[in-house]
C-alpha positions as CSV (number, residue, x, y, z in Angstrom):
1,X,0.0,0.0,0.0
2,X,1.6,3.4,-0.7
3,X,2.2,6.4,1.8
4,X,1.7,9.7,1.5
5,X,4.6,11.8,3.3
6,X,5.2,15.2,3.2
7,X,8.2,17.6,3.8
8,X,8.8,20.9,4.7
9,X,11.8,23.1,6.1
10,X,12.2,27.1,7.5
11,X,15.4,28.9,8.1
12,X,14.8,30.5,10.7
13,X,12.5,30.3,14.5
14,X,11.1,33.5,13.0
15,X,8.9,31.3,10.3
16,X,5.6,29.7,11.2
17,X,5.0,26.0,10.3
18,X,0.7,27.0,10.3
19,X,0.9,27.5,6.4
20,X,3.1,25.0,5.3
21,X,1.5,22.0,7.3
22,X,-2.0,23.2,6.3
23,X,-0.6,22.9,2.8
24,X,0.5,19.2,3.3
25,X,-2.7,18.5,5.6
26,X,-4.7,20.2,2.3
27,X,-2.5,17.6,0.0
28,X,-3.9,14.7,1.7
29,X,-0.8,14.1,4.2
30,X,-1.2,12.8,7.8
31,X,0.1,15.0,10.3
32,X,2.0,12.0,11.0
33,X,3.6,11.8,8.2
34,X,5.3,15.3,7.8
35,X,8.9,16.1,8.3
36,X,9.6,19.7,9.5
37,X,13.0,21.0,9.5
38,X,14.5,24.5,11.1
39,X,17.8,24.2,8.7
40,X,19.4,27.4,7.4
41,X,19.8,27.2,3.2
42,X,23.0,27.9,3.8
43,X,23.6,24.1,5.3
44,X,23.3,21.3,2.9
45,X,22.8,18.5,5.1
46,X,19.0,17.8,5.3
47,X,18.8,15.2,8.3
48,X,14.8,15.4,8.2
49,X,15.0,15.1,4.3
50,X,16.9,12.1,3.9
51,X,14.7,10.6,6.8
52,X,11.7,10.7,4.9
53,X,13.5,9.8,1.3
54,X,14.7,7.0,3.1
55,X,11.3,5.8,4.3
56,X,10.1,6.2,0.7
57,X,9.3,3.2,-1.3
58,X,8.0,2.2,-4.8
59,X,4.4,3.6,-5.0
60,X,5.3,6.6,-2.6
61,X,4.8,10.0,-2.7
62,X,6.6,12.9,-1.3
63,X,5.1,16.3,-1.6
64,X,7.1,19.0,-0.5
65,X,5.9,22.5,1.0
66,X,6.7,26.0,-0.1
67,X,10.1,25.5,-2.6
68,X,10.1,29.2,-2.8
69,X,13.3,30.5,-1.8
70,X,16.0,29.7,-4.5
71,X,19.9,30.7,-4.5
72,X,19.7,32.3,-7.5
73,X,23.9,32.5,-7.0
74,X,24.7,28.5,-7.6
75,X,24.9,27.2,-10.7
76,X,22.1,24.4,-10.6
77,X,19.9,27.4,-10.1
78,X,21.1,29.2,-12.9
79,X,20.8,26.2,-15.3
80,X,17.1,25.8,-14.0
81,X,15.8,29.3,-14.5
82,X,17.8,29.3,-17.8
83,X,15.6,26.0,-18.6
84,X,11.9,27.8,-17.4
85,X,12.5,30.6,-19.2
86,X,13.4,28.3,-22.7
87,X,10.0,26.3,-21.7
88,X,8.3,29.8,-21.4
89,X,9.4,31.0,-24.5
90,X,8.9,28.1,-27.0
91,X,5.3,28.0,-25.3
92,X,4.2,31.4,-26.0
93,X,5.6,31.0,-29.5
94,X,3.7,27.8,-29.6
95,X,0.6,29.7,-28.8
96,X,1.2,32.0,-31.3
97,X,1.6,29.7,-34.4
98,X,-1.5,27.8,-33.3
99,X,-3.4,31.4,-32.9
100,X,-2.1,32.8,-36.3
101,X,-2.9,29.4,-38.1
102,X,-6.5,29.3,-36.6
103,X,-7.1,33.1,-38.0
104,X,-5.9,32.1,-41.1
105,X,-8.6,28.9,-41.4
106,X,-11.0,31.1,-39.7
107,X,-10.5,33.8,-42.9
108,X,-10.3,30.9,-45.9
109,X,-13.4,30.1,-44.7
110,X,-15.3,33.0,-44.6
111,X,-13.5,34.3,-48.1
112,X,-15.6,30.6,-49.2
113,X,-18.4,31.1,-48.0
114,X,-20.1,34.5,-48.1
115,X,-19.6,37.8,-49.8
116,X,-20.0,41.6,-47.9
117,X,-23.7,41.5,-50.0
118,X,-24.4,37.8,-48.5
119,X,-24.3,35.4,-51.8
120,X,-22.0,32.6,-52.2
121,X,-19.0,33.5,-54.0
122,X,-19.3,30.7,-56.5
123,X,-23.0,30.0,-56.8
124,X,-21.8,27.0,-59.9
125,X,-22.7,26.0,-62.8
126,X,-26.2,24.3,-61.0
127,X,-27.3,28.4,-60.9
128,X,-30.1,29.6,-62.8
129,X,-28.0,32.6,-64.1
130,X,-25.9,30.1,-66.1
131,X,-28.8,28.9,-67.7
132,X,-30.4,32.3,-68.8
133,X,-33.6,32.1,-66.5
134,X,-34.3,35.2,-65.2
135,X,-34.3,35.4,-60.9
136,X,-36.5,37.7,-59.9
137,X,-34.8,40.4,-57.3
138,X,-34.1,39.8,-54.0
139,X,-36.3,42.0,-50.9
């Protein structure tokens, strides 16, 4: 049967865990199952981390509270906003093909369909125009 666990850390005394374990609790994790940790950023070693990655098994989940606060000095954070802001960009020009491609279905169609005075462009050969019968005039 797989766990739930959840995972959250503050710097400082100052921080208050209310927001962050009502996060995990809204996620679906036991109270039981959350790891709290009062580590600075500035330490690497996670004890309360690798306690819960070690409890993890296949099937697990971890969900981790509030990964707000990045070193935006290392180089692994560098390389990951460099990534986002690639993903960003070749979205919004994704969006814009797709946009620019529906407009220019949208107007073939309505260039096929109707003129400004409301006839068909191409009323065929089928018309009684092509065959010399008068139509009386549109009201």
């Amino acid at each position: 049967m797989s766990r739930l666990f959840g995972y959250s850390r503050v710097s400082t005394s100052d921080l208050d865990w209310a927001l962050r374990v009502d996060a995990l609790s809204k996620a679906g994790v036991d109270d039981r199952d959350i790891f709290r940790e009062k580590q600075s950023g500035a330490k690497a070693e996670r004890q309360e981390l690798r306690r819960v990655l070690d409890l993890l098994r296949s099937g697990d989940k971890l969900v981790v509270s509030l990964m707000d606060r990045i070193d935006a000095g290392t180089a692994t954070s560098r390389m990951l906003f460099g990534i986002f802001a690639v993903l960003a960009e070749f979205e919004r020009n994704l969006i814009s093909e797709r946009s620019k491609a529906g407009q220019a279905i949208a107007r073939a169609a309505t260039r096929r369909s109707v003129r400004p005075n409301g006839h068909r462009a191409d009323p065929g050969p089928s018309s009684s125009r092509a065959h010399g019968v008068p139509v009386p005039p549109v009201d």
